[in-house]
TIVO-2410 file (N, C-alpha, C; in nm, 3 decimals):
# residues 127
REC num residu      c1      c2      c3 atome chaine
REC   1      X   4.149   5.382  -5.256     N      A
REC   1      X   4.263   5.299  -5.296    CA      A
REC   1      X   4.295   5.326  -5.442     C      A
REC   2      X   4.434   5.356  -5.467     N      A
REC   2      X   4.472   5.406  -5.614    CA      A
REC   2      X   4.490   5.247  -5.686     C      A
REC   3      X   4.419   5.261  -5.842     N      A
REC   3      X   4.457   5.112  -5.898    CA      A
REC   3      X   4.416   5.200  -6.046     C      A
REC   4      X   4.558   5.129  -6.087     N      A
REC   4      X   4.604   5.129  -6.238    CA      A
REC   4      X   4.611   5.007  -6.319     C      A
REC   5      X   4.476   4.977  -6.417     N      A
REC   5      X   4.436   4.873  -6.480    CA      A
REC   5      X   4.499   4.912  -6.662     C      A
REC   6      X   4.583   4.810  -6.721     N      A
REC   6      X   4.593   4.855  -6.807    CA      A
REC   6      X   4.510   4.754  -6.930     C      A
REC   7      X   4.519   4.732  -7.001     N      A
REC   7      X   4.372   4.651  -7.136    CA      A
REC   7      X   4.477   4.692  -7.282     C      A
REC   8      X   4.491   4.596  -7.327     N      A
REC   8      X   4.498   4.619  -7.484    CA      A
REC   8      X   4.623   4.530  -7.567     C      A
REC   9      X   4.663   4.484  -7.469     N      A
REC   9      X   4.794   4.395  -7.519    CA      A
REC   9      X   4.753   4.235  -7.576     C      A
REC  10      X   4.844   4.232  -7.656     N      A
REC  10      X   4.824   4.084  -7.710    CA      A
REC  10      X   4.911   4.025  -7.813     C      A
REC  11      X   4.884   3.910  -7.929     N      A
REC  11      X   4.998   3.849  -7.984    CA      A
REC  11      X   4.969   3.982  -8.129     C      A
REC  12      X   5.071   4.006  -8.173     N      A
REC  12      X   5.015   4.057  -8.292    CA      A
REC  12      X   5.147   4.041  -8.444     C      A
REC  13      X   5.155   4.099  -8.565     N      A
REC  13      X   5.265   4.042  -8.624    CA      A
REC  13      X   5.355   4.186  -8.644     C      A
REC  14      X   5.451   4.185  -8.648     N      A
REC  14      X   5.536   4.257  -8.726    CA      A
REC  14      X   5.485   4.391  -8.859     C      A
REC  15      X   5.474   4.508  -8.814     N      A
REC  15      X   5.408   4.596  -8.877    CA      A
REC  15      X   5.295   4.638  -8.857     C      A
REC  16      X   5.186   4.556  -8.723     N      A
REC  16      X   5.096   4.581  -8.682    CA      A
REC  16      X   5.084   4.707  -8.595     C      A
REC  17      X   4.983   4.780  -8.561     N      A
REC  17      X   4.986   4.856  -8.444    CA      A
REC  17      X   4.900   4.784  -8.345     C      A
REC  18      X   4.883   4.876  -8.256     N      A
REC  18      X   4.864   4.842  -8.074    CA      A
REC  18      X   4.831   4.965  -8.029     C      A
REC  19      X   4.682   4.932  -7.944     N      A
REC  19      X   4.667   5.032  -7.856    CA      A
REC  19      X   4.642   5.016  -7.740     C      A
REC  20      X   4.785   5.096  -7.617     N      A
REC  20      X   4.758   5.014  -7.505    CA      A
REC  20      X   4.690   5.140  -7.422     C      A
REC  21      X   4.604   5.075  -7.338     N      A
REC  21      X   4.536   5.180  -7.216    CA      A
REC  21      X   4.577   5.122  -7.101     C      A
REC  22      X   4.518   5.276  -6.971     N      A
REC  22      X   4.565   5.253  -6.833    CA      A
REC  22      X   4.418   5.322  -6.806     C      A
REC  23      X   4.388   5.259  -6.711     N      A
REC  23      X   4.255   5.347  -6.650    CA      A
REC  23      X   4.332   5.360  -6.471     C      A
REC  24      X   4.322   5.467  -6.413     N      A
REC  24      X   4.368   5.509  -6.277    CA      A
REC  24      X   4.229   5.516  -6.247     C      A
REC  25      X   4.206   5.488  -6.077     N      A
REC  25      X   4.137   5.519  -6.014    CA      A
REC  25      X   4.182   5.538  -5.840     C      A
REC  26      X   4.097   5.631  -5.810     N      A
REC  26      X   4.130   5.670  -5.667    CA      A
REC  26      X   4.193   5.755  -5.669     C      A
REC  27      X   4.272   5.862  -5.750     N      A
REC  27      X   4.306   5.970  -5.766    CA      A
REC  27      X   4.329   6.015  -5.887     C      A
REC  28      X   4.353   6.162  -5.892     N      A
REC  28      X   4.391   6.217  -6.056    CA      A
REC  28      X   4.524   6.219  -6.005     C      A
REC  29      X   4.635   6.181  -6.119     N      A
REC  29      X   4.744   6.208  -6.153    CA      A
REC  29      X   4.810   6.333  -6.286     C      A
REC  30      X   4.894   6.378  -6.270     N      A
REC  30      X   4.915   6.474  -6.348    CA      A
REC  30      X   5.028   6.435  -6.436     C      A
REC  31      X   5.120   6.307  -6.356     N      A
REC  31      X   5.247   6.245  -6.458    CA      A
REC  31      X   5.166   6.105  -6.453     C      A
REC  32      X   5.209   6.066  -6.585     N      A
REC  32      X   5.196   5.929  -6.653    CA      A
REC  32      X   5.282   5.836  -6.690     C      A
REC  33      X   5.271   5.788  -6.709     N      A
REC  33      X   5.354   5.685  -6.791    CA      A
REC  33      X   5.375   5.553  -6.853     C      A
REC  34      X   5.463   5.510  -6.937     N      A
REC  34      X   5.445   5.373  -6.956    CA      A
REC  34      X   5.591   5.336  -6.989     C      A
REC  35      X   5.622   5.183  -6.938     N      A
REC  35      X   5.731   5.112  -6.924    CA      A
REC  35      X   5.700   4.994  -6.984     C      A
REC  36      X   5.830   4.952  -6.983     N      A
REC  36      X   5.818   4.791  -7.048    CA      A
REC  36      X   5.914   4.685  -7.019     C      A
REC  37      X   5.912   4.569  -6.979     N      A
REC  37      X   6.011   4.499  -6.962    CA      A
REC  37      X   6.009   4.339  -7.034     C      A
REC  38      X   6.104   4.320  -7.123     N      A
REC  38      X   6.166   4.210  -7.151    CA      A
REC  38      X   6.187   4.088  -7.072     C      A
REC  39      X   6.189   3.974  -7.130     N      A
REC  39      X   6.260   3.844  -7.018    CA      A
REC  39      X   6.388   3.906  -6.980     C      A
REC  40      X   6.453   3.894  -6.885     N      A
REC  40      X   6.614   3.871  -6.832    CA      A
REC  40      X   6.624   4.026  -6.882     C      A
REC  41      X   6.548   4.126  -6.902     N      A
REC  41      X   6.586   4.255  -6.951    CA      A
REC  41      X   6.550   4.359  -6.790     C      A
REC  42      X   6.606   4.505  -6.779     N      A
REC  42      X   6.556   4.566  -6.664    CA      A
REC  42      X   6.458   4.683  -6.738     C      A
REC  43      X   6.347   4.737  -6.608     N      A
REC  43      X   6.245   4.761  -6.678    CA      A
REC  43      X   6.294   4.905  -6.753     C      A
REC  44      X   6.224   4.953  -6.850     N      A
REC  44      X   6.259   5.033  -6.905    CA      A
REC  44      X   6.170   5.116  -6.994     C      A
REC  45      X   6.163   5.313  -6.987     N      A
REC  45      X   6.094   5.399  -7.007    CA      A
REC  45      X   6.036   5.363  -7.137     C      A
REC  46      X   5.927   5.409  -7.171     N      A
REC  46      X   5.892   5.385  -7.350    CA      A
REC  46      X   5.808   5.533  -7.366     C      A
REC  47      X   5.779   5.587  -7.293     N      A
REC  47      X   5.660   5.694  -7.321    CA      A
REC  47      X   5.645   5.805  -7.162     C      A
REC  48      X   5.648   5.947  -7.201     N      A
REC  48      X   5.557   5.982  -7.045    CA      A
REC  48      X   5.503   6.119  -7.081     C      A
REC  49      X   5.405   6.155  -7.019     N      A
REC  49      X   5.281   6.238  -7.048    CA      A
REC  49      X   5.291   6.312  -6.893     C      A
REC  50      X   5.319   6.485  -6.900     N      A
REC  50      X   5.234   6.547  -6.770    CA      A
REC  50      X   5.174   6.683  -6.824     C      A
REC  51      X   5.075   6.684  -6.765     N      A
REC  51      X   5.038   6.816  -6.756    CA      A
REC  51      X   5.083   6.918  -6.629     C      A
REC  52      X   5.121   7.065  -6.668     N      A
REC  52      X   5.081   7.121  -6.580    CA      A
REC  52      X   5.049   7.287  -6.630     C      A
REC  53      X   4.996   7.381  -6.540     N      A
REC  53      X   4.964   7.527  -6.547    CA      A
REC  53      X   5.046   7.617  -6.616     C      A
REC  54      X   5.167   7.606  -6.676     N      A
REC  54      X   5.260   7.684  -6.716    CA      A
REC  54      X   5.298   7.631  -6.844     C      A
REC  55      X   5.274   7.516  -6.877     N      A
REC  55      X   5.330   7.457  -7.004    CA      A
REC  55      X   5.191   7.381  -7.061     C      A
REC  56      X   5.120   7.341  -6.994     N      A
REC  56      X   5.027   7.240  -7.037    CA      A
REC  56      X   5.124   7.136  -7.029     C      A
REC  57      X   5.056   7.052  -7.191     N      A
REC  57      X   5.079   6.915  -7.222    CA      A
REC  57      X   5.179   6.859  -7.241     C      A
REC  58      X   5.307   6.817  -7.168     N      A
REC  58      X   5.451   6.807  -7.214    CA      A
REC  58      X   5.448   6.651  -7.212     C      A
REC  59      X   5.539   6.586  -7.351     N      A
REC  59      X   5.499   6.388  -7.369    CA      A
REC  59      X   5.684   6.394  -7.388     C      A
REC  60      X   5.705   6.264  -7.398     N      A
REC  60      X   5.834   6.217  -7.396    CA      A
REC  60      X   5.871   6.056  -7.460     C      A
REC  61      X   5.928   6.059  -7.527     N      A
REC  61      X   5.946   5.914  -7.551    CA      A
REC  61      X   6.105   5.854  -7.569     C      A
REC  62      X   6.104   5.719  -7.503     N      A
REC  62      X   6.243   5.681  -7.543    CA      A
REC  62      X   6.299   5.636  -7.737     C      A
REC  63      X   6.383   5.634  -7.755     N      A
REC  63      X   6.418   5.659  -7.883    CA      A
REC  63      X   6.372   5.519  -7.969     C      A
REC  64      X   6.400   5.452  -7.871     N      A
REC  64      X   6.363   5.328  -7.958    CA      A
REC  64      X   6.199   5.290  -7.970     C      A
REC  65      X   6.132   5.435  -7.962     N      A
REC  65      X   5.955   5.422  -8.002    CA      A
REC  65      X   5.949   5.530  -8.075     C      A
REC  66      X   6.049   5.686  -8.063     N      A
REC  66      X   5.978   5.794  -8.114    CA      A
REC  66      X   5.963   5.766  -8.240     C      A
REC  67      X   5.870   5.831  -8.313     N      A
REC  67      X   5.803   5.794  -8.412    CA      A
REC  67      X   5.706   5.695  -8.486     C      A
REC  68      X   5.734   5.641  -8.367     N      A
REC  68      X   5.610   5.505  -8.377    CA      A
REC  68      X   5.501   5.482  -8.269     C      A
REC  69      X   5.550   5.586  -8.158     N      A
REC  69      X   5.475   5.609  -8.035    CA      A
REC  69      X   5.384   5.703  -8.035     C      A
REC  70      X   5.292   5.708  -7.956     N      A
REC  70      X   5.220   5.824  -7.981    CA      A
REC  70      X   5.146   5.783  -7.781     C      A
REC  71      X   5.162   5.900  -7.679     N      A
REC  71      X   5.104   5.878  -7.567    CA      A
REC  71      X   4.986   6.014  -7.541     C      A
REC  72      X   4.899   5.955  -7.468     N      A
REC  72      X   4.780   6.033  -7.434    CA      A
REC  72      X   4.688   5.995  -7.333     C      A
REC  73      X   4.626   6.149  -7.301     N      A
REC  73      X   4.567   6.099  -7.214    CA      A
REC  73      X   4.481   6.188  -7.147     C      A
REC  74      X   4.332   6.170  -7.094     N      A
REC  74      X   4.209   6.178  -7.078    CA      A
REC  74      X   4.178   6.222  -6.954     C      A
REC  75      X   4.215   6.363  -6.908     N      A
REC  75      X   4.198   6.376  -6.778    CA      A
REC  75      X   4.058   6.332  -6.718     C      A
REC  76      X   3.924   6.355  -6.815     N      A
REC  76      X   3.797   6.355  -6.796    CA      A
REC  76      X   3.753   6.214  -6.721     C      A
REC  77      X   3.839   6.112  -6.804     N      A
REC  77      X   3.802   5.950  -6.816    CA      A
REC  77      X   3.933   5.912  -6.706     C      A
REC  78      X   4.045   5.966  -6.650     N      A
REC  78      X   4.116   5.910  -6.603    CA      A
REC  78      X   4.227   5.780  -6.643     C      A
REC  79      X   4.231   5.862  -6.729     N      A
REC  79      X   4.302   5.674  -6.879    CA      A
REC  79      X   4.422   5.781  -6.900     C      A
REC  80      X   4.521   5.651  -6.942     N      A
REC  80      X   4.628   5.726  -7.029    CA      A
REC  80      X   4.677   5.617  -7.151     C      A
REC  81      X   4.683   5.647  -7.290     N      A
REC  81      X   4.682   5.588  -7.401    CA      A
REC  81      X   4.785   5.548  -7.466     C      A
REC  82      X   4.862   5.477  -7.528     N      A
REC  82      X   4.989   5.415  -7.580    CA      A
REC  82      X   4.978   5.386  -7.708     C      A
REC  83      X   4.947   5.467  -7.831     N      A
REC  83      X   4.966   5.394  -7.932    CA      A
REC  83      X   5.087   5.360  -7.988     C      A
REC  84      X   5.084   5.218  -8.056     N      A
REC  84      X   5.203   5.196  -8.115    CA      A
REC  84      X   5.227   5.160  -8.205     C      A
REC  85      X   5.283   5.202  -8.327     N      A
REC  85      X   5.311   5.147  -8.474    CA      A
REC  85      X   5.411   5.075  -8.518     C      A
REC  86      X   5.372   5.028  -8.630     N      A
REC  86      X   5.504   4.931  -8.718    CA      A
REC  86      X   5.560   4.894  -8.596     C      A
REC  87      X   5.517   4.831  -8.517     N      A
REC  87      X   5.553   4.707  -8.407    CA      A
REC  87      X   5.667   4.611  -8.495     C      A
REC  88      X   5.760   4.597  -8.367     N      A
REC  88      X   5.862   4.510  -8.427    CA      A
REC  88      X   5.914   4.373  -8.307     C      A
REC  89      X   5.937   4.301  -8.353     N      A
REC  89      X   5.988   4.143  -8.249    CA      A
REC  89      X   6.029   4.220  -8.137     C      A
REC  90      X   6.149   4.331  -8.170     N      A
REC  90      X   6.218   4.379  -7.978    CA      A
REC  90      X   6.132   4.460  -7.909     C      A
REC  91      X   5.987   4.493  -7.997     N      A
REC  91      X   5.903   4.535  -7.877    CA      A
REC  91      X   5.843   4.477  -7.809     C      A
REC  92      X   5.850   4.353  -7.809     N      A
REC  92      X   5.834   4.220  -7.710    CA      A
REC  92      X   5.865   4.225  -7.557     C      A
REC  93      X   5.740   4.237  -7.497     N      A
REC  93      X   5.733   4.281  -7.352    CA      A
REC  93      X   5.638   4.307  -7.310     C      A
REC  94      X   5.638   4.292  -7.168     N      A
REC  94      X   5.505   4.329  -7.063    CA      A
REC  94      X   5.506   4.492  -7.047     C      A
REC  95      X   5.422   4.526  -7.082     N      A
REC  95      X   5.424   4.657  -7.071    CA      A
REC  95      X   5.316   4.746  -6.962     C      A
REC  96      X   5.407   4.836  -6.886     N      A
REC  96      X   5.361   4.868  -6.711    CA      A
REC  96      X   5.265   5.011  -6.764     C      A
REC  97      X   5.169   5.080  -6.713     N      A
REC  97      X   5.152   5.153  -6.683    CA      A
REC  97      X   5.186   5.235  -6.545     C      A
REC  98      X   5.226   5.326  -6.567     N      A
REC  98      X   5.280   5.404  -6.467    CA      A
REC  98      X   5.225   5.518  -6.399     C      A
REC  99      X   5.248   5.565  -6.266     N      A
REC  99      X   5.176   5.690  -6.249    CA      A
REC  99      X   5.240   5.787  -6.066     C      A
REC 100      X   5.270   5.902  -6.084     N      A
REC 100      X   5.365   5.968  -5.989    CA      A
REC 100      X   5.294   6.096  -5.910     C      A
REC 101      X   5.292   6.045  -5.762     N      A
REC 101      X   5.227   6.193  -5.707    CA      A
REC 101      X   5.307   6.284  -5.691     C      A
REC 102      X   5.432   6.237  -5.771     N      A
REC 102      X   5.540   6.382  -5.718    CA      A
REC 102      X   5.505   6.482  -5.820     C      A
REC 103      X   5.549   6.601  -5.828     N      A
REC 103      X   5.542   6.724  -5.900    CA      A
REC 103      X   5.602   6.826  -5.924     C      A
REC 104      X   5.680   6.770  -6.018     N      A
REC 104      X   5.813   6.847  -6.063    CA      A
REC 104      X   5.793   6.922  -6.196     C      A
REC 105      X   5.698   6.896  -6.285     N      A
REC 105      X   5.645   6.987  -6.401    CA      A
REC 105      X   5.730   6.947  -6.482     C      A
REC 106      X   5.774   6.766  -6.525     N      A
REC 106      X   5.848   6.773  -6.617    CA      A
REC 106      X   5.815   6.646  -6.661     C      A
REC 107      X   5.850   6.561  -6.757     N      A
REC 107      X   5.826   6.396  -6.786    CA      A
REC 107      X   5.937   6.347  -6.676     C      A
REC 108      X   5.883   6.221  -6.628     N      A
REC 108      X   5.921   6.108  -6.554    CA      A
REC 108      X   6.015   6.005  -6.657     C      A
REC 109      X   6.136   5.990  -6.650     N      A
REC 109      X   6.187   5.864  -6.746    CA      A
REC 109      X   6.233   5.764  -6.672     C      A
REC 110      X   6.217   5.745  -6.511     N      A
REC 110      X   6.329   5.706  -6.446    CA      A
REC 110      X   6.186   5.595  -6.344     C      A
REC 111      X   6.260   5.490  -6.308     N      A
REC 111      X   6.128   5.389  -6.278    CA      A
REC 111      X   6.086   5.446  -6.137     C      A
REC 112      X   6.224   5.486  -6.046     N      A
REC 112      X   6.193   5.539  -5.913    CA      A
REC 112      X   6.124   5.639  -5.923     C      A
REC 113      X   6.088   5.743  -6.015     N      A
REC 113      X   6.021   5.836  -6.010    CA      A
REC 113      X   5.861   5.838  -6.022     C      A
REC 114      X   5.842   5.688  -5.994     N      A
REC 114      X   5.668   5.627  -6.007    CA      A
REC 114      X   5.648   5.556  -5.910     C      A
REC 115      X   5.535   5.615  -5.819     N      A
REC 115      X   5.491   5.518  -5.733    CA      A
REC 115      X   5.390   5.462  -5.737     C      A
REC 116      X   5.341   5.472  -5.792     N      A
REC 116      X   5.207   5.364  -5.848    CA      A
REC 116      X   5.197   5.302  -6.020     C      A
REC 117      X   5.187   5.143  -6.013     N      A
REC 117      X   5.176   5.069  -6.100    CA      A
REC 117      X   5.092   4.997  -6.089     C      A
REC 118      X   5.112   4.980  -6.254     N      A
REC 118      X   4.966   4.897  -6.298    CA      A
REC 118      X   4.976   4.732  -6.257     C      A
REC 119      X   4.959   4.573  -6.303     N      A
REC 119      X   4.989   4.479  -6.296    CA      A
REC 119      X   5.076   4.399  -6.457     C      A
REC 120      X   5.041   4.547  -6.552     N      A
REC 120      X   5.146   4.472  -6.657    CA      A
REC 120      X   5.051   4.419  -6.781     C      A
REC 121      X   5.087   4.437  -6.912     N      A
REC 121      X   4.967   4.391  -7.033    CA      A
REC 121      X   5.057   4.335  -7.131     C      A
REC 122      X   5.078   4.192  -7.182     N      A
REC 122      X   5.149   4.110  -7.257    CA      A
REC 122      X   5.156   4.167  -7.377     C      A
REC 123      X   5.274   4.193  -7.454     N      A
REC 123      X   5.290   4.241  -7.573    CA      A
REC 123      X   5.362   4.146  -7.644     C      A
REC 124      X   5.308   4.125  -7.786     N      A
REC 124      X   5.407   3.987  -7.838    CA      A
REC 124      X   5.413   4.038  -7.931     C      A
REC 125      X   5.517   4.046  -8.050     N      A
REC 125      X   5.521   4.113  -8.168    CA      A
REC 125      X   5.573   3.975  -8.242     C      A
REC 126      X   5.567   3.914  -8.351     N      A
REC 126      X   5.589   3.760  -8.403    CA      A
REC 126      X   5.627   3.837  -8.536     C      A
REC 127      X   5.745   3.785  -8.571     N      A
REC 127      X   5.805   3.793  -8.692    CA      A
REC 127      X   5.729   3.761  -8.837     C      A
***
């Protein structure tokens, strides 16, 4: 049975960082990812990580993290990593770990393109 546990979320202030994890089990995945959703907001890309044979390590981030994002991840341990900097109030959200048996050799930005999720890790950023 595939289960994606994610750990690391919590209240924190304005300028803080955050490091969020996903541990998968029951299979290796090769695309990753992580999402996030707001109250009354729809869910939405923040980060995605795949490996494959021709490119290796290809990551992706939506704009409103690059440079403050940083994603990774541990084929050995089965985890995939989220750091996040200079945290700000609109990064306020539950944030999904994600993960896709399809295999297209490219980042995932799109929610249908994941079929397995995590249960979600509270992110609070306080002014």
């Amino acid at each position: 049975q595939v289960q994606l546990v994610e750990s690391g979320g919590g209240l924190v202030q304005a300028g803080d960082s955050l490091r969020l994890s996903c541990a998968a089990s029951g299979r290796a995945f090769s695309n990753m990812g992580w999402f996030r959703q707001a109250p009354g907001k729809e869910r939405e890309f923040v980060a995605g990580i795949v490996w494959n044979v021709w490119s290796g390590v290809t990551t992706s981030y939506a704009d409103s993290v690059k440079g403050r994002a940083t994603i990774s991840k541990n084929n050995a341990r089965g985890t995939v990593s989220l750091q996040l900097n200079s945290l700000k109030p609109g990064d306020t959200a539950v944030y999904y770990c994600a993960a896709s048996t399809y295999s297209r050799g490219y980042v995932y930005t799109e929610v249908n393109d994941y079929n397995y999720w995590g249960q979600g890790t509270q992110v609070t950023v306080s002014s």
